[in-house]
N, C-alpha and C positions, 0 to 999 in steps of 0.2 A: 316454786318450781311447778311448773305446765305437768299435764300429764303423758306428754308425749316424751318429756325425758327422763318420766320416771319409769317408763314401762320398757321392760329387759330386753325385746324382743326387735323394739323399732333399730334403724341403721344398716338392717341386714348383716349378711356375710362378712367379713371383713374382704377386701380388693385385692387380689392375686395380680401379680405381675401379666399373666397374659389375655387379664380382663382389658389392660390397655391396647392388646393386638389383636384379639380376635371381636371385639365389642366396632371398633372403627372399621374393621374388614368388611365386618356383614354389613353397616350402613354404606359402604361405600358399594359392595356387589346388589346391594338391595335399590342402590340410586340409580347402578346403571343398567338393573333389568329391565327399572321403571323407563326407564329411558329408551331402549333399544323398541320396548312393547309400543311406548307411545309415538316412534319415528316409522312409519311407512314406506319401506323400501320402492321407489316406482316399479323394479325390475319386478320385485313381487306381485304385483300389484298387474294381474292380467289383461283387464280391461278399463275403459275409464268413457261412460257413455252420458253425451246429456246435450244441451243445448250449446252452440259453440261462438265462440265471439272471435272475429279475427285479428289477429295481432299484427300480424306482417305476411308474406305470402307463401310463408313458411312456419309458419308463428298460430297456434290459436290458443283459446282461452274453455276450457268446463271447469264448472263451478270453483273457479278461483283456482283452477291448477294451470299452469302455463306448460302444453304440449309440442315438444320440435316435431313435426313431420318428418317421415323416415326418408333419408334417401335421395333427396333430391335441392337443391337452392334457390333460393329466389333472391332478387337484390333486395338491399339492406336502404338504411336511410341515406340520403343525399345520393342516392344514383340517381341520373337523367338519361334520357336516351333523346335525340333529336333536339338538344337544345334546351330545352322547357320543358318535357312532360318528368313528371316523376315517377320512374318505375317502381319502386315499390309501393306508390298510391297505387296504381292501376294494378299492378299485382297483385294487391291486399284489394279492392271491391273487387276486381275477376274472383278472386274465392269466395269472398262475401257473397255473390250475388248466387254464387252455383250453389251454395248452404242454404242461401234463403231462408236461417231459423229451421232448419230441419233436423233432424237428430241425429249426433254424430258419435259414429261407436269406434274407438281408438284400441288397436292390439299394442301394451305395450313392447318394445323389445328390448329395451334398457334404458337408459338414462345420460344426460347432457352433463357431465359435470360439470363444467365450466357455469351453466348457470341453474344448475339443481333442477332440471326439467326434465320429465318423461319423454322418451324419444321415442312414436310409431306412430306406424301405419293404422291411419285413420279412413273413415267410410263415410258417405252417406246412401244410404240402401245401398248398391252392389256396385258402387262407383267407388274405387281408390281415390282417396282426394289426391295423393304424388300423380298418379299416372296422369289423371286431369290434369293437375296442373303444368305439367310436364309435355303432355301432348299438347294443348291450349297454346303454348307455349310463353307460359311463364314464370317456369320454372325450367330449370338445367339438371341432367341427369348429375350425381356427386359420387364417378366411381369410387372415391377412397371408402366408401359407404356401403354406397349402395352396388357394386361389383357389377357395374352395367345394368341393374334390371331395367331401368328407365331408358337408355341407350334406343332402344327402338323407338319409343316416344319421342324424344329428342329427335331422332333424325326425321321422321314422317311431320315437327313442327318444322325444323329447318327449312326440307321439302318446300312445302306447303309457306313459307314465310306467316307463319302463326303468331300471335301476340310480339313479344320483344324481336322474335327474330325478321318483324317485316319492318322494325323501326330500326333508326340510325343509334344501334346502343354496343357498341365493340367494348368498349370500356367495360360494359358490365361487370363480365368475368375476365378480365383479361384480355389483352390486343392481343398475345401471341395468341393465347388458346381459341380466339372466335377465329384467328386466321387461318388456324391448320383443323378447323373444324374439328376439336376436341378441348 
């Protein structure tokens, strides 16, 4: 016989009924504190500032986080306007080129569910990157959103035939919506 079975003391307690229900409780609330602490909420999550890579023309990238820009749309992949160009190539270097690698500091205002991405209004120095891209014109105001703030930008690119709106691109967003100018 070893000495661990002969010493009175080893085994502990003997096991109560609700060692089986409150022993699994607290690993299971203690998993998902750990859990909650190690997930970053974006909403929480006020600002989000760094170097910016652009993804689409509504689309960027800081440090491995994918950010929607607040408020406003840009075309998606396979849009064209006139034929051949690809609008959301020229969408996506128009913001490239106004970033230039310059540092971009992002308010966030909540979050994209659909694909787990921070959603806000982004800056570089005292320029809204929406309102740019928006006035520029190439991007569209997205009342469901943004409740018209861009609406003014939008109409001064229409004006003026700015970016998409001097080329042949109805499709875009819509034939009825580019028809009735909304």
């Amino acid at each position: 016989m070893s000495g661990w079975d002969k010493h009175p003391d080893y085994g502990g307690p003997p096991v109560r009924w609700w060692d089986y229900i409150v022993w699994p409780l607290v690993v299971v609330l203690m998993a998902f504190g750990i859990f909650q602490c190690s997930t970053q909420s974006y909403a929480q999550q006020a600002e989000i500032i760094g170097v910016a890579s652009v993804i689409d023309g509504d689309t960027i990238e800081i440090h491995g986080t994918h950010i929607r820009l607040w408020g406003f749309d840009a075309p998606e992949r396979g849009r064209r306007c006139a034929g051949r160009v690809n609008a959301k190539q020229i969408t996506s270097n128009a913001l490239d080129q106004f970033i230039d690698g310059r540092t971009v500091r992002c308010e966030v205002r909540g979050s994209d569910r659909t694909h787990d991405r921070p959603v806000a209004m982004c800056y570089t120095g005292d320029t809204e990157l929406g309102a740019w891209m928006v006035e520029q014109g190439w991007g569209r105001d997205w009342p469901r959103y943004s409740h018209q703030y861009y609406a003014p930008q939008e109409a001064r690119a229409r004006e003026a035939r700015r970016g998409l709106w001097g080329m042949e691109c109805p499709h875009l967003w819509g034939a009825r919506d580019y028809e009735r100018g909304r």
